[in-house]
PyMOL Python script that loads the backbone (N, CA, C, O; Angstrom):
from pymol import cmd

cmd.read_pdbstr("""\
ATOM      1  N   UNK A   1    -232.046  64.989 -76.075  1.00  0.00           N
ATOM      2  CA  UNK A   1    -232.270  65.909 -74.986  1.00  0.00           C
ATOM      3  C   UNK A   1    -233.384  66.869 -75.409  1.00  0.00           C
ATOM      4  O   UNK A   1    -233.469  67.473 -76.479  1.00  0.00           O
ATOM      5  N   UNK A   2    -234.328  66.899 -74.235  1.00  0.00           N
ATOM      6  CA  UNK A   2    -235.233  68.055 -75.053  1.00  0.00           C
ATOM      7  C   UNK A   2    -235.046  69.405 -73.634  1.00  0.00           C
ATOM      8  O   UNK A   2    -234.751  69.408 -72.439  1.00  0.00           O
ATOM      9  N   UNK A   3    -235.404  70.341 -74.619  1.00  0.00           N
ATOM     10  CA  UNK A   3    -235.658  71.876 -74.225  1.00  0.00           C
ATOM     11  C   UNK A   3    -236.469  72.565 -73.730  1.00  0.00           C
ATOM     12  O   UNK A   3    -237.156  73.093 -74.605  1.00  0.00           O
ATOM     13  N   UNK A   4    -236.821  72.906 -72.521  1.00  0.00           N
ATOM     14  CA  UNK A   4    -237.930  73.585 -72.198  1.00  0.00           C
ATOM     15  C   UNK A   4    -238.096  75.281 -72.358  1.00  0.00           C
ATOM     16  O   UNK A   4    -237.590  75.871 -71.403  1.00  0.00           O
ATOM     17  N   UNK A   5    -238.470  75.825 -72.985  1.00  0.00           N
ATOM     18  CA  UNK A   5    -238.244  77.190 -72.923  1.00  0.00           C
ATOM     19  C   UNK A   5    -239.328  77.700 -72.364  1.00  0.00           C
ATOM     20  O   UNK A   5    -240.394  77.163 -72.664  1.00  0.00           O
ATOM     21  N   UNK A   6    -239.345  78.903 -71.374  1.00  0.00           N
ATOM     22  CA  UNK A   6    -240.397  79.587 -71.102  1.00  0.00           C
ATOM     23  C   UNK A   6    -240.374  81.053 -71.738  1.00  0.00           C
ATOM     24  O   UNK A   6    -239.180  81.348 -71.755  1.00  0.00           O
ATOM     25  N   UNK A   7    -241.259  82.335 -72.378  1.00  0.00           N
ATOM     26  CA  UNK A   7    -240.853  83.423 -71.968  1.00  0.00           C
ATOM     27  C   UNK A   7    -242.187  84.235 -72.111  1.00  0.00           C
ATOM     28  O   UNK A   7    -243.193  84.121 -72.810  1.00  0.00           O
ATOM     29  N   UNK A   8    -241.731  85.150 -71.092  1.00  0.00           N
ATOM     30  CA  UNK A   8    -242.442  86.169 -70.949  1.00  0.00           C
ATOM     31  C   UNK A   8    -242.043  87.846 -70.937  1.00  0.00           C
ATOM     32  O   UNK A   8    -240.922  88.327 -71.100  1.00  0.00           O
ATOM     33  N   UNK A   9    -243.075  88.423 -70.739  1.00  0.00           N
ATOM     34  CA  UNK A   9    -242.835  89.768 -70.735  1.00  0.00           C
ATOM     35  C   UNK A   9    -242.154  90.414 -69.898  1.00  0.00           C
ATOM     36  O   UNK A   9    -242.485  90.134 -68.745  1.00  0.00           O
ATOM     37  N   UNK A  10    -241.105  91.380 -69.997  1.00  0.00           N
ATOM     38  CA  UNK A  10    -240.206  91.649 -68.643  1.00  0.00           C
ATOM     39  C   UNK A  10    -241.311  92.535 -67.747  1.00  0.00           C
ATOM     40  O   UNK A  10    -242.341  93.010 -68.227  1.00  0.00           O
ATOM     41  N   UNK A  11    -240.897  92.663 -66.364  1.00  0.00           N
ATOM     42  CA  UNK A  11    -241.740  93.559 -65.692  1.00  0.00           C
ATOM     43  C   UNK A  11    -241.452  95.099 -65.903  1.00  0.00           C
ATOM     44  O   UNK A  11    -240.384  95.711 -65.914  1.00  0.00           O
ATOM     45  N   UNK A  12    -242.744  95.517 -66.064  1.00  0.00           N
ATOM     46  CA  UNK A  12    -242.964  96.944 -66.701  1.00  0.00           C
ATOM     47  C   UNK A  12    -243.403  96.777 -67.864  1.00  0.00           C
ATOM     48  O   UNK A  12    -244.426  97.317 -68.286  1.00  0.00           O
ATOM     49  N   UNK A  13    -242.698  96.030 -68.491  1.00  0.00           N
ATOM     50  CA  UNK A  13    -244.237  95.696 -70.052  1.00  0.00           C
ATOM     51  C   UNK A  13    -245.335  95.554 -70.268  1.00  0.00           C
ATOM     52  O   UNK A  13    -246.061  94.720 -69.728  1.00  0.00           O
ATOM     53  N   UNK A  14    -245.661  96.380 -71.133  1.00  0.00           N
ATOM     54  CA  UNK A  14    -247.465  96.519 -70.806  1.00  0.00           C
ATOM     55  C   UNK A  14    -247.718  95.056 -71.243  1.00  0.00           C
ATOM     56  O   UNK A  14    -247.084  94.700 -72.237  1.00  0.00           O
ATOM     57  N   UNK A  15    -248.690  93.987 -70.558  1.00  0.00           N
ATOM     58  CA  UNK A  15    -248.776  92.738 -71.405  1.00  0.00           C
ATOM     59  C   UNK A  15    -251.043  92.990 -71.567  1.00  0.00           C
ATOM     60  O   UNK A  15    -251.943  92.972 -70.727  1.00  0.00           O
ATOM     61  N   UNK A  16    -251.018  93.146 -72.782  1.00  0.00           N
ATOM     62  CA  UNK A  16    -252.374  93.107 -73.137  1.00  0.00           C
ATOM     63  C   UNK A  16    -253.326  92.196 -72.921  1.00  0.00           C
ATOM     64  O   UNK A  16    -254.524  92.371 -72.698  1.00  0.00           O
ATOM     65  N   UNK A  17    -252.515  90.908 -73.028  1.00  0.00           N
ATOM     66  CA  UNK A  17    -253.019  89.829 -72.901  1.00  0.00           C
ATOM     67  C   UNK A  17    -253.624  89.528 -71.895  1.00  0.00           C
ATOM     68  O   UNK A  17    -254.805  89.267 -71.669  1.00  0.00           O
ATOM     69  N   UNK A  18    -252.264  89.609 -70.978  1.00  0.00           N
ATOM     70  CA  UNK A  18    -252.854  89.302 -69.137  1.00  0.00           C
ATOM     71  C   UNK A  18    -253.585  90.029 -68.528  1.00  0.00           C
ATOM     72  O   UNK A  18    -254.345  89.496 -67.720  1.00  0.00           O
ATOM     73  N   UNK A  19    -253.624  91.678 -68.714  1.00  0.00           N
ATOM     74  CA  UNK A  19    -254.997  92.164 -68.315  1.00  0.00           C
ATOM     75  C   UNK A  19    -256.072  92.469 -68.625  1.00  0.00           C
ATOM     76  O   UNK A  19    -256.947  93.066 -67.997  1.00  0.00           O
ATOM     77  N   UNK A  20    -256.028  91.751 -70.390  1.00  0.00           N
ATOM     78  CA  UNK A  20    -257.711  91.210 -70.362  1.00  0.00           C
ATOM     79  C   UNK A  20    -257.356  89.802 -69.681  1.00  0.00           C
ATOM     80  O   UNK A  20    -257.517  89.857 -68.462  1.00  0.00           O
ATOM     81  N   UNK A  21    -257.044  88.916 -70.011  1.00  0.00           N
ATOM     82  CA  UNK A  21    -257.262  88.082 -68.502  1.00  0.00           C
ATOM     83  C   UNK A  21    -257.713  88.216 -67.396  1.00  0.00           C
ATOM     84  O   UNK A  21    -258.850  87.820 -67.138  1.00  0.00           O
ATOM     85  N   UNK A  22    -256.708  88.971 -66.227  1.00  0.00           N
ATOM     86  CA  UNK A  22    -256.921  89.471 -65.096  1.00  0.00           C
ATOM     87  C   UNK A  22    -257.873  90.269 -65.197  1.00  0.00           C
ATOM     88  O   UNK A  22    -257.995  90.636 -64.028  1.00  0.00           O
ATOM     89  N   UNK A  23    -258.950  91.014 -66.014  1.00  0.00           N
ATOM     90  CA  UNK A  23    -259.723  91.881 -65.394  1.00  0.00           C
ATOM     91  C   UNK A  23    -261.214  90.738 -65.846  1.00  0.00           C
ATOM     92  O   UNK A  23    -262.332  90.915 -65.361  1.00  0.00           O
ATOM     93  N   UNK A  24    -260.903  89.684 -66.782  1.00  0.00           N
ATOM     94  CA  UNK A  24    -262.334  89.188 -67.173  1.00  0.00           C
ATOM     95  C   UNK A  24    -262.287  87.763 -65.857  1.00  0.00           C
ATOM     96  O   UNK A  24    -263.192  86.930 -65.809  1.00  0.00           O
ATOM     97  N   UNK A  25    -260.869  87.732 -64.733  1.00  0.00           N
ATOM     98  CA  UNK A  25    -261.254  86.085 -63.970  1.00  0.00           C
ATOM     99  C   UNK A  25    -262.539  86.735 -63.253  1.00  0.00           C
ATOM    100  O   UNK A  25    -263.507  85.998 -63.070  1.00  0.00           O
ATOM    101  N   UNK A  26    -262.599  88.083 -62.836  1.00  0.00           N
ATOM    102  CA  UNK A  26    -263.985  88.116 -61.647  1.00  0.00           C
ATOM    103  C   UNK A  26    -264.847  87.815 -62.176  1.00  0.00           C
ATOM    104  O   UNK A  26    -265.667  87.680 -61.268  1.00  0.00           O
ATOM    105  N   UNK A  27    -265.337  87.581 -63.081  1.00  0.00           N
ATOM    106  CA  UNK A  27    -266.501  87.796 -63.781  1.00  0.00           C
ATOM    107  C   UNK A  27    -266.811  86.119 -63.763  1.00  0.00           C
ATOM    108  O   UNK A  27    -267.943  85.650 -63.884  1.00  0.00           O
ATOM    109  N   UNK A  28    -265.749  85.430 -63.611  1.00  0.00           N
ATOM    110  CA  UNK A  28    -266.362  84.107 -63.659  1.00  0.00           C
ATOM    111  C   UNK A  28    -265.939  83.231 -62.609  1.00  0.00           C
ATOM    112  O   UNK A  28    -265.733  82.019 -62.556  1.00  0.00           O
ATOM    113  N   UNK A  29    -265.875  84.038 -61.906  1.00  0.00           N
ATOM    114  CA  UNK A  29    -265.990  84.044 -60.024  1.00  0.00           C
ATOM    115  C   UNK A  29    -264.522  84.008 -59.822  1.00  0.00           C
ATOM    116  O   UNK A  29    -264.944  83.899 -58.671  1.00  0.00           O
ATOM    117  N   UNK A  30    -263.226  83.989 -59.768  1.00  0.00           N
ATOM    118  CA  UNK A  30    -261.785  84.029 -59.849  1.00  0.00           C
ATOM    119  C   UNK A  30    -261.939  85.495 -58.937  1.00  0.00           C
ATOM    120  O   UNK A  30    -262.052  86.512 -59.622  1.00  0.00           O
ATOM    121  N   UNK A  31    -261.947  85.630 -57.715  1.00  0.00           N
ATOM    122  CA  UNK A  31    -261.646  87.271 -57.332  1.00  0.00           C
ATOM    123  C   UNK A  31    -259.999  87.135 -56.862  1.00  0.00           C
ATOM    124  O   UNK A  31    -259.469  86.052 -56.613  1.00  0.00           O
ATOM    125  N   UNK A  32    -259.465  88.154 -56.809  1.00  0.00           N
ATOM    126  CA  UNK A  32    -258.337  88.194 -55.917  1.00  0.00           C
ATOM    127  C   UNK A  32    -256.888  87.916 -56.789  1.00  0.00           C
ATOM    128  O   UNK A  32    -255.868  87.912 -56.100  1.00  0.00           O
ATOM    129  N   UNK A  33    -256.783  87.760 -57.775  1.00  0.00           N
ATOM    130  CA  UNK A  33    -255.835  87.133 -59.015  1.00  0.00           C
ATOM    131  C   UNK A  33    -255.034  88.830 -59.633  1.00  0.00           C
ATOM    132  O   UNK A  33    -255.628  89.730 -60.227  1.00  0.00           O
ATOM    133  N   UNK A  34    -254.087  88.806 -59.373  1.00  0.00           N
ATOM    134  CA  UNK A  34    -253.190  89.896 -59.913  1.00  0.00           C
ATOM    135  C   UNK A  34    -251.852  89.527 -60.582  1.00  0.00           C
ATOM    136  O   UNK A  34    -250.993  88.692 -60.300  1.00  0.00           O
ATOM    137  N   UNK A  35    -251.955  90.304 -61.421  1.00  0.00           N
ATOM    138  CA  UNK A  35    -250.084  89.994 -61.918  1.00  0.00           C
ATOM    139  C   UNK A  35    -250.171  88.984 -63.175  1.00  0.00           C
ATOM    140  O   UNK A  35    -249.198  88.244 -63.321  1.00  0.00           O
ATOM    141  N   UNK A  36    -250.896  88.910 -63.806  1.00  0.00           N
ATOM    142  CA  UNK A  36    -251.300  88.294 -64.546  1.00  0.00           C
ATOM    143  C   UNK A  36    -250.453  88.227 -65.936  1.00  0.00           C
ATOM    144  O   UNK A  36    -250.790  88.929 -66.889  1.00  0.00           O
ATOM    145  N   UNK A  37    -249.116  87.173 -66.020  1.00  0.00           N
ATOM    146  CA  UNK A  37    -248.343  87.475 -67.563  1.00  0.00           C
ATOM    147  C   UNK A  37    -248.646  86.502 -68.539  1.00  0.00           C
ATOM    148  O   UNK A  37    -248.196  85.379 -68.311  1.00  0.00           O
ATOM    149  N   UNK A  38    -249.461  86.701 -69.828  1.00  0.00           N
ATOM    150  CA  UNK A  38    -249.071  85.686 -70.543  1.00  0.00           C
ATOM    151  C   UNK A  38    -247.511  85.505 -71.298  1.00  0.00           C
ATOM    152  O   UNK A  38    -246.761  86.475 -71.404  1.00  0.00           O
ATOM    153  N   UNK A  39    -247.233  84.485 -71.672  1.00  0.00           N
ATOM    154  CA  UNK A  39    -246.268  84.425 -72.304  1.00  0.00           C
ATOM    155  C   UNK A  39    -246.421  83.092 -73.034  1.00  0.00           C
ATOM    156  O   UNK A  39    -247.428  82.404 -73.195  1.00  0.00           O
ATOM    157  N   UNK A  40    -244.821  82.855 -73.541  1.00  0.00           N
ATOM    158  CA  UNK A  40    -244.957  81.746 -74.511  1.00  0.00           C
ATOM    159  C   UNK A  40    -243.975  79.869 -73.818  1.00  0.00           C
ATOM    160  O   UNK A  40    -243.556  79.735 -72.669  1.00  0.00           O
ATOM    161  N   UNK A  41    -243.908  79.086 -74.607  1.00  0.00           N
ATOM    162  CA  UNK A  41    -243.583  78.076 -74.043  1.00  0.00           C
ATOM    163  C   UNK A  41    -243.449  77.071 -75.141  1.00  0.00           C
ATOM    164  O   UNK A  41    -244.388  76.471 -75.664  1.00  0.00           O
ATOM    165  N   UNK A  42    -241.993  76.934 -75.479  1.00  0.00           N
ATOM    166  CA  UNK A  42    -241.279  76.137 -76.586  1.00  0.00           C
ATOM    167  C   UNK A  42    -240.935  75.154 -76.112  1.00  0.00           C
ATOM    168  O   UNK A  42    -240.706  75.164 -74.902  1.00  0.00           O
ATOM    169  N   UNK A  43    -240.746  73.802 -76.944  1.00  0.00           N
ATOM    170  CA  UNK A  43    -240.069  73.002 -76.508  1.00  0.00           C
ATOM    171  C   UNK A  43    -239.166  72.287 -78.097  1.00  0.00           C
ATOM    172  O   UNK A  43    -239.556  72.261 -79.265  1.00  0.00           O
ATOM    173  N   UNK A  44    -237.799  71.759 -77.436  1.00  0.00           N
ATOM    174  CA  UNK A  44    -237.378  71.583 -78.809  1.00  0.00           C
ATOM    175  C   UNK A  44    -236.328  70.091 -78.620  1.00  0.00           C
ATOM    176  O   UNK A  44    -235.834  69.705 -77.560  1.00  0.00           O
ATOM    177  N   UNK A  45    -236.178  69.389 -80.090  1.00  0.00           N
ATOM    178  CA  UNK A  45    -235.358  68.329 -79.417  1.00  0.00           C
ATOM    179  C   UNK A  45    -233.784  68.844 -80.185  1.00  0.00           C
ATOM    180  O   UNK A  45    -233.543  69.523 -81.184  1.00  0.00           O
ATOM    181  N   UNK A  46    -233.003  68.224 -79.279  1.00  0.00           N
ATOM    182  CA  UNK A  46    -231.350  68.719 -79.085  1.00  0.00           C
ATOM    183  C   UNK A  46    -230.853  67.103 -79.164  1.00  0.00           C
ATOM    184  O   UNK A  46    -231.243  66.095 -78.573  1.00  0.00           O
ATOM    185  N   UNK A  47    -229.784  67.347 -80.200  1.00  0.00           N
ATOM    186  CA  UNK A  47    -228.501  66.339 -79.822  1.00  0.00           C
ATOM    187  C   UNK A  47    -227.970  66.570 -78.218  1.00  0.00           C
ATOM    188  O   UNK A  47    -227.792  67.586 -77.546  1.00  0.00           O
ATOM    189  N   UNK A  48    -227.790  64.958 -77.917  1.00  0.00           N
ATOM    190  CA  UNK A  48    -227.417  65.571 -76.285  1.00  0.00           C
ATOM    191  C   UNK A  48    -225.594  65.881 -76.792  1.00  0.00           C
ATOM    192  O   UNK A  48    -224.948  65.572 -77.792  1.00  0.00           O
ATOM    193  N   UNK A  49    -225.267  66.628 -75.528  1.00  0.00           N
ATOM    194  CA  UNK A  49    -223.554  66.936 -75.277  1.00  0.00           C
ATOM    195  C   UNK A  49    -223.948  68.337 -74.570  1.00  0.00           C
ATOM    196  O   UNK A  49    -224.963  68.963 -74.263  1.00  0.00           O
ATOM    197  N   UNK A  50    -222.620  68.449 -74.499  1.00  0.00           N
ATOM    198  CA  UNK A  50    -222.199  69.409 -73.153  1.00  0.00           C
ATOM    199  C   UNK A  50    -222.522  71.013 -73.457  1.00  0.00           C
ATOM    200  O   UNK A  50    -222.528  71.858 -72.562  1.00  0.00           O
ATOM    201  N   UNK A  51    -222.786  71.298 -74.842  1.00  0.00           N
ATOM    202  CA  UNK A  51    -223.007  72.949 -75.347  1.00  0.00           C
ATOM    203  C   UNK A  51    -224.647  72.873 -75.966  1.00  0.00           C
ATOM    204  O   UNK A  51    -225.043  73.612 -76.867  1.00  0.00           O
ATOM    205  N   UNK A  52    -225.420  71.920 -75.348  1.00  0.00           N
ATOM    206  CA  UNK A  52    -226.934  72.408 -75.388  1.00  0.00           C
ATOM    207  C   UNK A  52    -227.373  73.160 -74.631  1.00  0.00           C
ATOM    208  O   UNK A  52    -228.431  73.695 -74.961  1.00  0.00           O
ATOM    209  N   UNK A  53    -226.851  73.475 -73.496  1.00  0.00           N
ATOM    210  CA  UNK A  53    -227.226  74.794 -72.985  1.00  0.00           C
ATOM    211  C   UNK A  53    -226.898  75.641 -73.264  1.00  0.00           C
ATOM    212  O   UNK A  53    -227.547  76.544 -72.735  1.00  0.00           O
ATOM    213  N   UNK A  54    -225.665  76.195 -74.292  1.00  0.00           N
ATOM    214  CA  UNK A  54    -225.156  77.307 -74.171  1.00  0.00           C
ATOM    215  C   UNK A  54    -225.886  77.373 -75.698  1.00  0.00           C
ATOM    216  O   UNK A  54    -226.175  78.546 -75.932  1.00  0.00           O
ATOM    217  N   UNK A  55    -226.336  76.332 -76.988  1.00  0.00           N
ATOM    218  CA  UNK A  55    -227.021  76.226 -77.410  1.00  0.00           C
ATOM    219  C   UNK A  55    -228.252  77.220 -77.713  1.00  0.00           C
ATOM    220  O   UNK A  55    -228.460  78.150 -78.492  1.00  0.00           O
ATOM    221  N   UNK A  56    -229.099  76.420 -76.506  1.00  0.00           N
ATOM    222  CA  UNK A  56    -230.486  77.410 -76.266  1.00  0.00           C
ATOM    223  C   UNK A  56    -230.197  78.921 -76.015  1.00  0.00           C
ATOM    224  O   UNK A  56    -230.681  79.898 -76.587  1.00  0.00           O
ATOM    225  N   UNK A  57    -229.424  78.865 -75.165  1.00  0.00           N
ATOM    226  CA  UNK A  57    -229.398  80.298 -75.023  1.00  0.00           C
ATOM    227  C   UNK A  57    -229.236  81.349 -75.918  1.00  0.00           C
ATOM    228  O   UNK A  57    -229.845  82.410 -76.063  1.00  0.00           O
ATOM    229  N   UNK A  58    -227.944  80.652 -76.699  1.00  0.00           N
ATOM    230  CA  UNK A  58    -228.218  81.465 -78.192  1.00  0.00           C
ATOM    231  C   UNK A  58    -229.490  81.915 -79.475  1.00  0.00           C
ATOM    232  O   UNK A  58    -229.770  82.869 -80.202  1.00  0.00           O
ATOM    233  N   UNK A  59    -229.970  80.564 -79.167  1.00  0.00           N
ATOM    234  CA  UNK A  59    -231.085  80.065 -79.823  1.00  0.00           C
ATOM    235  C   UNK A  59    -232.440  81.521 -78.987  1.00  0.00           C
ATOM    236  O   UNK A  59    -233.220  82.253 -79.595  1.00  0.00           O
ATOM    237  N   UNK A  60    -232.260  81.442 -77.924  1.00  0.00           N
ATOM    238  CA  UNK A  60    -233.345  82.745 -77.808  1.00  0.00           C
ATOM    239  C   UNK A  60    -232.738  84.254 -77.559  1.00  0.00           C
ATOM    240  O   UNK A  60    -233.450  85.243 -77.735  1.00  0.00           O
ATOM    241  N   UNK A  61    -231.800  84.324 -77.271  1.00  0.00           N
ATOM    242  CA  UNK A  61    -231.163  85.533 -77.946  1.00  0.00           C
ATOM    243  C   UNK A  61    -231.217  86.164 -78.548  1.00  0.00           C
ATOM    244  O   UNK A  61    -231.305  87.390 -78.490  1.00  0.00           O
ATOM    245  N   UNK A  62    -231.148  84.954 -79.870  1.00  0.00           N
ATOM    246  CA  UNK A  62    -231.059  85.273 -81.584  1.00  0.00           C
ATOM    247  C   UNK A  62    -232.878  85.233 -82.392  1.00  0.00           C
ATOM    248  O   UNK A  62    -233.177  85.955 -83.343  1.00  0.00           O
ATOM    249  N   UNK A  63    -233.791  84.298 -81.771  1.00  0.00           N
ATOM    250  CA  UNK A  63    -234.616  84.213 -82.321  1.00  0.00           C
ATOM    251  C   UNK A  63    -235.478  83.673 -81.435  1.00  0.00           C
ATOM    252  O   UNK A  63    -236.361  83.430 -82.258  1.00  0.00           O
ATOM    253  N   UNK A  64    -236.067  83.174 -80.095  1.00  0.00           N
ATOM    254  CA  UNK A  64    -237.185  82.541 -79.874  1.00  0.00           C
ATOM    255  C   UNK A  64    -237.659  83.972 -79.063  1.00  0.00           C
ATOM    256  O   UNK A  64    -238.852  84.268 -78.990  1.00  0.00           O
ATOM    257  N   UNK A  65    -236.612  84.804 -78.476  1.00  0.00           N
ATOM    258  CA  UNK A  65    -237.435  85.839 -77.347  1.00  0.00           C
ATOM    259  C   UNK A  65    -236.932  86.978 -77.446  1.00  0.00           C
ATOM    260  O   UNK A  65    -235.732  86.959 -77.718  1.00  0.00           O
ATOM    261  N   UNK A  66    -237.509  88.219 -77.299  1.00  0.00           N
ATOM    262  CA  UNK A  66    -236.873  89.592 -77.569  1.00  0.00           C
ATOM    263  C   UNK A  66    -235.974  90.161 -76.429  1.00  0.00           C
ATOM    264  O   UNK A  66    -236.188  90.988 -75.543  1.00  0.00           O
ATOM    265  N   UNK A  67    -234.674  89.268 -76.846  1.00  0.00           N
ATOM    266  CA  UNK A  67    -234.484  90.333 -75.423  1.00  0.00           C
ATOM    267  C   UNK A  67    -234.646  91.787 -74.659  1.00  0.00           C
ATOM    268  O   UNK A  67    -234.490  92.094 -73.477  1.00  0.00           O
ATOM    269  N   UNK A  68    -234.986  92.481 -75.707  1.00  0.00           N
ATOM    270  CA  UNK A  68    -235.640  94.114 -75.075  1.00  0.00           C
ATOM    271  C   UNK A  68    -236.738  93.634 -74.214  1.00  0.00           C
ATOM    272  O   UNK A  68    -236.676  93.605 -72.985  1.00  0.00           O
ATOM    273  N   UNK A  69    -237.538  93.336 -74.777  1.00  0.00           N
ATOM    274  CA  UNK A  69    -238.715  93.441 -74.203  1.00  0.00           C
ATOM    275  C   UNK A  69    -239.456  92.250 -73.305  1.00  0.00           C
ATOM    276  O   UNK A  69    -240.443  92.477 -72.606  1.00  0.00           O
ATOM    277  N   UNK A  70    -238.638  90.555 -73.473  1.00  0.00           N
ATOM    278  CA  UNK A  70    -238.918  89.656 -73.013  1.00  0.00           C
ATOM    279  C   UNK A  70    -238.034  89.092 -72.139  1.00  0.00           C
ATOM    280  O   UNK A  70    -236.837  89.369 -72.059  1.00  0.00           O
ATOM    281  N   UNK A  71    -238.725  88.183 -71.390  1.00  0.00           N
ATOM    282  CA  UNK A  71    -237.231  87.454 -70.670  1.00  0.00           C
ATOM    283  C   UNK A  71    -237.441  86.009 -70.860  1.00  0.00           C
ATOM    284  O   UNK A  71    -238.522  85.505 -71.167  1.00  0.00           O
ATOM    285  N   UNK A  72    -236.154  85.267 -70.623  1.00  0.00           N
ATOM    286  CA  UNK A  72    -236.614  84.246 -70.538  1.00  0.00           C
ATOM    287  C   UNK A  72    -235.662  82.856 -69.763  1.00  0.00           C
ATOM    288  O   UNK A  72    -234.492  82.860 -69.380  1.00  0.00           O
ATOM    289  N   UNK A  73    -236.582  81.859 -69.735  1.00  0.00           N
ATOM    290  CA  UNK A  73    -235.518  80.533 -69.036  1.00  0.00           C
ATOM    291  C   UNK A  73    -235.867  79.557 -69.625  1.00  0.00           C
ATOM    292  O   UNK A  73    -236.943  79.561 -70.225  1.00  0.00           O
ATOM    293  N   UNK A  74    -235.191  78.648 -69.613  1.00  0.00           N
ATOM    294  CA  UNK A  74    -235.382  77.590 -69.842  1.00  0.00           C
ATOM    295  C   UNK A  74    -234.111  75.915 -69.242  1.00  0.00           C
ATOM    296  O   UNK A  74    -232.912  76.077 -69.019  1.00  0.00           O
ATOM    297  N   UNK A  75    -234.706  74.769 -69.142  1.00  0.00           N
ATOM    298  CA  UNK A  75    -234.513  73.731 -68.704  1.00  0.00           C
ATOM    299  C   UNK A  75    -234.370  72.510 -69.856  1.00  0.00           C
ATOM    300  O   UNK A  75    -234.961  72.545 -70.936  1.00  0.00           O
ATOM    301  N   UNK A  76    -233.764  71.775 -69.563  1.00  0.00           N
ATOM    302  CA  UNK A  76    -232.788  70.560 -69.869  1.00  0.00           C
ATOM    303  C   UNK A  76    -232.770  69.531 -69.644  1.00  0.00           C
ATOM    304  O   UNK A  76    -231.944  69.060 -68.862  1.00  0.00           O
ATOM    305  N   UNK A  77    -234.218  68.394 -70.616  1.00  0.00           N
ATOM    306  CA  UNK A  77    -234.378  67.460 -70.018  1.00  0.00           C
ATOM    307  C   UNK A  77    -233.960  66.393 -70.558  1.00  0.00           C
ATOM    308  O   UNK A  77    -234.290  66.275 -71.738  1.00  0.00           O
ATOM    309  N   UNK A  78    -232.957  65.035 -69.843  1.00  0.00           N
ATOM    310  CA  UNK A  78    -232.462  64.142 -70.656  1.00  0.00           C
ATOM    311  C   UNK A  78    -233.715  63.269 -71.293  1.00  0.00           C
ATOM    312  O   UNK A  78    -234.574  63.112 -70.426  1.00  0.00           O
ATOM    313  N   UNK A  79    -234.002  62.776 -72.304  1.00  0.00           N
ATOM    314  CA  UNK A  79    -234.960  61.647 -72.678  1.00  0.00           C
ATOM    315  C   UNK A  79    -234.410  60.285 -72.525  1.00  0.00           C
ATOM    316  O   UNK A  79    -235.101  59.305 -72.800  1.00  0.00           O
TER     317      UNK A  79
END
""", "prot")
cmd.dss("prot")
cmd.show_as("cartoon", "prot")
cmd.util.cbc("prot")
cmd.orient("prot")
């Protein structure tokens, strides 16, 4: 089974990243683009059974995402 994780910055976090992003798309013709989050995007392989989801979740809890300051989801794909 593999893991999709996404995470990003919760809203209200300053994200540095995305607004140098968002302020350099005009410049290379992109107008109109707001809201701009980078974040991150794991993927992992899992023994399949019935507690890989509850699994991951621990798994970013404890170590892939901050929960203060990040959020995150992730998906469950059979191979």
């Amino acid at each position: 089974m593999k893991a999709k994780v996404y995470i990003t910055p919760k809203a209200g976090i300053l994200d540095p990243q995305g607004l140098t992003i968002e302020r350099s798309l005009p410049a290379l013709g992109f107008e109109g683009v707001t809201n701009v989050r980078v974040g991150k995007y794991i993927e992992l392989d899992l023994p399949d059974g019935d507690a890989a989801g509850e699994a991951v979740d621990k798994m970013c809890h404890k170590l892939l995402a901050n929960p203060i300051i990040e959020d995150f989801e992730f998906e469950l794909v059979p191979e």
